[in-house]
N, C-alpha and C positions, 0 to 999 in steps of 0.2 A: 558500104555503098557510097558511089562519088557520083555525081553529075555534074558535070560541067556545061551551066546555061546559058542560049545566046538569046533569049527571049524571056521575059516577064512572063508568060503561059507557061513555058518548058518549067522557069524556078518554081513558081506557083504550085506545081503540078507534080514535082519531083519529093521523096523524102529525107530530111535532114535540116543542119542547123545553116545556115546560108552566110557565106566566106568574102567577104569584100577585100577591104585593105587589109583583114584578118588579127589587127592588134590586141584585140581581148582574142578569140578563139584560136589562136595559136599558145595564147599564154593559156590556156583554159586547155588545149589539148597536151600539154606537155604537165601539165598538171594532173592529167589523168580526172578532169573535170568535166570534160566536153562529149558530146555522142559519137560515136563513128561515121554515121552519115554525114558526109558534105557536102553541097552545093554552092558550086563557083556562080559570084555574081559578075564578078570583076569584070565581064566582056559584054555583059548588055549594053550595047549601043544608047545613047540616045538619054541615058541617065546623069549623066554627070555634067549638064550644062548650069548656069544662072542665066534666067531668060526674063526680062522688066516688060510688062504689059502695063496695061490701064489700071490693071485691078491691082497690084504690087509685084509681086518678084516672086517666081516661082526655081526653086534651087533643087538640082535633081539628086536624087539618094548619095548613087553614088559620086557627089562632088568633094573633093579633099577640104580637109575641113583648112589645110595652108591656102587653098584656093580664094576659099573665102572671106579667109582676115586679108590678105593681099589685096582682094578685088576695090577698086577705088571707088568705085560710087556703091559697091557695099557699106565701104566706111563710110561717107559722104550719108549716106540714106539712112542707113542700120545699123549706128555704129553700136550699141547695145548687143548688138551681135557680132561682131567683126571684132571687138577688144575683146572678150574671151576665147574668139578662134583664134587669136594671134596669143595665148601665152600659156596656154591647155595644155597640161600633160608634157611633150618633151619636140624639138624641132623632128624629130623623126618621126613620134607615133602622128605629129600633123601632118608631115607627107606623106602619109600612110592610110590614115583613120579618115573616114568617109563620113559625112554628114547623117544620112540613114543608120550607119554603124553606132556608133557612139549616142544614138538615141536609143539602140536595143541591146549596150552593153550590159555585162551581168554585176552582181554584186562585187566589191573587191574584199570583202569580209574572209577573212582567216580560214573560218570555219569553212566556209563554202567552197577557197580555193584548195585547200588543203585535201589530197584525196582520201584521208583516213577519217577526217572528223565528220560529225553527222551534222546536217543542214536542212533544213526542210524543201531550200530551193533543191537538192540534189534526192528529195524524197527518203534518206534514209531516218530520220527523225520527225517527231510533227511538230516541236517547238524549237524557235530559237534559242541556241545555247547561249551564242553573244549576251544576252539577255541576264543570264547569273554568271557568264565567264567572262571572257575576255572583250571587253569593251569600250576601252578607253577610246578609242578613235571613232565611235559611235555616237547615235544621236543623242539631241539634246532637245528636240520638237518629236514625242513620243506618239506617232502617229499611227503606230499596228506592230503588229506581233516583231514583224522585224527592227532589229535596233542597230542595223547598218546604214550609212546614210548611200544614197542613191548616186551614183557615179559620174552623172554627164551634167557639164558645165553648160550645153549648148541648150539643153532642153533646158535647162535655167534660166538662159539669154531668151529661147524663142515665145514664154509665157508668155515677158513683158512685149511681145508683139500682138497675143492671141493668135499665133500660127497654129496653122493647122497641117495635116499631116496626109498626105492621098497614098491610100493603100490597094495595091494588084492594081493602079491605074483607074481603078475607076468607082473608089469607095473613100471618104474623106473623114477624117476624127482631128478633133482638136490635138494639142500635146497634152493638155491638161488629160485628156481622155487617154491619150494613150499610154501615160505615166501612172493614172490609175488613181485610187483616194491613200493605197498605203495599208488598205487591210488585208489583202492577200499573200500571205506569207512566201508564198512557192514561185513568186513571177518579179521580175522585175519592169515588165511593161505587159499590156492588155492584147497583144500579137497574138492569134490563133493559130495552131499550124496552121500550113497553105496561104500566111497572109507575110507579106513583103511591102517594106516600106519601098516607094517607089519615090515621090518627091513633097516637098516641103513648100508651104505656099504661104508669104508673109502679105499683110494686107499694103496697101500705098503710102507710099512715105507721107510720113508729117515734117511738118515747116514749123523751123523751132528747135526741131529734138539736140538734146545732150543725153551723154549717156556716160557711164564709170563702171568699170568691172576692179574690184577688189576681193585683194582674198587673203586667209593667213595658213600657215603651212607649215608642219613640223620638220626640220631640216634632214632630221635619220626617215619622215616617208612624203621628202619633195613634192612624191607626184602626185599626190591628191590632196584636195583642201580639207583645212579642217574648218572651216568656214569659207563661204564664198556669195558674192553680193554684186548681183547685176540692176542697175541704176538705171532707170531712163526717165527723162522727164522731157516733158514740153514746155518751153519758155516763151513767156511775152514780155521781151526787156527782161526786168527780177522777178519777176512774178512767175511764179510757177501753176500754169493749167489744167497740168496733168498727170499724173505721176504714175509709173510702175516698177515695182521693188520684187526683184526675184529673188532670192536664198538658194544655196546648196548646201552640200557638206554637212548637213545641221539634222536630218530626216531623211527617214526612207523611200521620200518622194522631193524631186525640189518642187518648189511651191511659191507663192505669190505671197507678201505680206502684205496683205489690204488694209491692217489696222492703219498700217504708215504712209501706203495710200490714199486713205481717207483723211489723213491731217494734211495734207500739202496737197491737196485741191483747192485750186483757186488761192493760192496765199505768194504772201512777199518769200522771196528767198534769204531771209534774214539767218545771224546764225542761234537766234533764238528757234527759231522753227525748225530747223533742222534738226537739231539738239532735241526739241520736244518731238519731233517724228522719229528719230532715234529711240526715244526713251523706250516707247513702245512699242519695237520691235522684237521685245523679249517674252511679250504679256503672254504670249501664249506655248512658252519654254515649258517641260519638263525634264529636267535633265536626268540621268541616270547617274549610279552614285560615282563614279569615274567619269562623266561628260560634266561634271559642272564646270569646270573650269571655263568651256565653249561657252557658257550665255554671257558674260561681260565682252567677250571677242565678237558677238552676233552684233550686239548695240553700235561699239567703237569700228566695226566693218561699216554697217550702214550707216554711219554718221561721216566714216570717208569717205564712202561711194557718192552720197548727197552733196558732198563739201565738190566732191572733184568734179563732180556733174555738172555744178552750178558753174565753175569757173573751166570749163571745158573747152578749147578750142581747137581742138586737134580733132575731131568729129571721132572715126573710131581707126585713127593709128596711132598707136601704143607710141606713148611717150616716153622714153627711155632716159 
C-alpha cells in the first residue's frame, strides 16, 4: 500500500511507515527491514519552516536538518543545537534527513538491520541477541533489555533545551517522553500508529549560552558515535549558572547526565571543576563485557565538551 500525503489528516489517517527525506527507511527497505506500506510526507506544505515567536522557536518536522546548522541566529540562539546538525552523519544524509526524521530513526544494530537475524524490534525473537553476541559498538549505560545505543544526535542536542515535540498538530510530549526511559525492547521512540511528529518547539533563548558538541568515532564505522557529548551551559563572566550535559552513543536512549549538572551549578569555570564534573560522568556506567573500553572515552568526551564550552566563541558554527 502507498499514500502519497498532501495533509497532516490524509498522513495521520493513512496506513504505514511514513517517508520524509527517507535516509534510515530506504536503507531499511532495501534491507528487507522496513513494512511495505508507505506514506509520503515530503509534500505537506507548511512543515518545514523555523519560525521565532515570544515563547522560542518553533522548527517544523520536516525542516533539513543542513537547514538548521546553517540558519544563523540558530547558531547565534541554540548553538547546542546547530553544532551537532552541522557534522551528523554525512554532508548528504544532512541534505536529506529531516528534523522529525532522525528523531523516529530505528536502531542501527546488526541484528535488527540484517534481514536474517532475529531482533525483538523486528518481533521475530523476545530477547536481545546484541546482549550475549555481538556488541562491541553497544552500550555502556545498561538501561533495558536493549544494548544498542540510540541513534539520533539531535534528540541528544534537544534534551539540553527541554524541547518538546507537537504531534498530529495538536498534541505536545517532551523528547525525554518521546524517547521513552529504555525499557521497552521493541520501539525506539513512544509514536503510536496514526501519530506523526509534526514540529519541534524549543523554549526562548538564554543570554550567556555556550555550548560544544564532541564525539569519538571508530574510523571502519565513521558514521555513528561511539560516544557523543552535547554541552550547553549558561555563563556569568567564569561562572557558570547553568548547565546541561546530553550523552549519546553510550545507551539505548540518549539521556541527560544530571550527576554533572548538579556540580557546575552556580560554580567558577575553573579547570579543577570541570575535571571533578568530568569525573562523574561515569558513576552511572555499566558496561558490557566488549563496551568497557567506552567509559574512559564518556569522562575524557565530557571533560572536552566542558573545556570547549567554556572558551567558545563561535556560538554554534563549527569551528574547522
Amino acid at each position: 500500500m502507498y499514500t502519497f500525503a498532501t495533509s497532516v489528516d490524509q498522513a495521520v489517517g493513512a496506513t504505514g511507515e511514513y517517508r520524509a527525506g527517507g535516509t534510515d527507511l530506504q536503507e531499511r527497505l532495501r534491507a528487507r527491514t522496513a513494512g511495505a506500506s508507505l506514506v509520503d510526507i515530503f509534500a505537506i506544505e507548511g512543515l518545514d519552516g523555523i519560525d521565532f515567536t515570544g515563547s522560542g522557536v518553533t522548527i517544523g518536522a520536516l525542516c533539513k536538518i543542513a537547514a538548521i546548522g546553517a540558519h544563523e541566529r540558530l547558531q547565534r540562539d541554540y548553538p547546542a543545537l546547530t553544532l551537532p546538525a552541522q557534522t551528523l552523519a554525512t554532508p548528504q544524509t544532512r541534505y536529506m534527513a529531516t528534523v522529525g526524521g532522525v528523531l523516529c530513526q530505528r536502531t542501527r544494530c546488526t541484528y535488527y538491520r540484517h534481514p536474517e537475524l532475529g531482533c525483538p524490534k523486528k518481533g521475530n525473537t523476545a530477547t536481545c541477541p546484541s546482549r550475549e553476541g555481538d556488541h562491541h559498538f553497544g552500550v555502556c549505560f545498561d538501561f533495558g533489555p536493549c544494548v544498542y545505543p540510540h541513534p539520533s544526535s539531535i534528540a541528544c542536542a534537544l534534551l539540553t533545551y527541554d524541547a518538546t515535540v507537537q504531534i498530529n498538530a495538536d498534541q505536545s510530549v517532551s523528547v525525554a517522553e518521546l524517547v521513552g526511559d529504555g525499557r521497552d525492547v521493541r520501539r525506539d521512540h513512544t509514536l503510536q500508529p496514526g501519530q506523526m511528529i509534526t514540529a519541534i518547539e524549543l523554549p526562548p533563548a538564554t543570554q550567556g549560552e555556550k555550548a560544544a558538541y564532541v564525539r569519538q568515532m571508530s574510523r571502519a564505522w565513521a558514521e555513528w558515535p561511539a560516544v557523543e557529548v552535547v554541552v550547553r551551559l549558561i555563563m556569568d563572566g567564569t561562572r557558570i549558572r547553568e548547565a546541561r550535559v546530553g550523552i549519546g552513543g553510550v545507551a539505548n536512549i540518549p539521556f541527560r547526565l544530571t550527576e554533572v549538572e548538579e556540580m557546575l551549578a552556580d560554580v567558577d569555570a575553573t579547570d579543577e571543576t570541570l575535571a571533578a564534573a568530568a569525573k562523574v560522568s561515569t558513576a552511572r556506567c555499566k558496561p558490557l563485557p566488549n563496551t568497557r573500553y567506552k567509559v574512559p572515552m564518556v569522562a575524557a568526551c565530557v571533560l572536552e565538551a566542558l573545556e570547549q564550552a567554556v572558551i567558545n566563541e563561535n556560538g554554534g558554527r563549527l569551528a574547522l
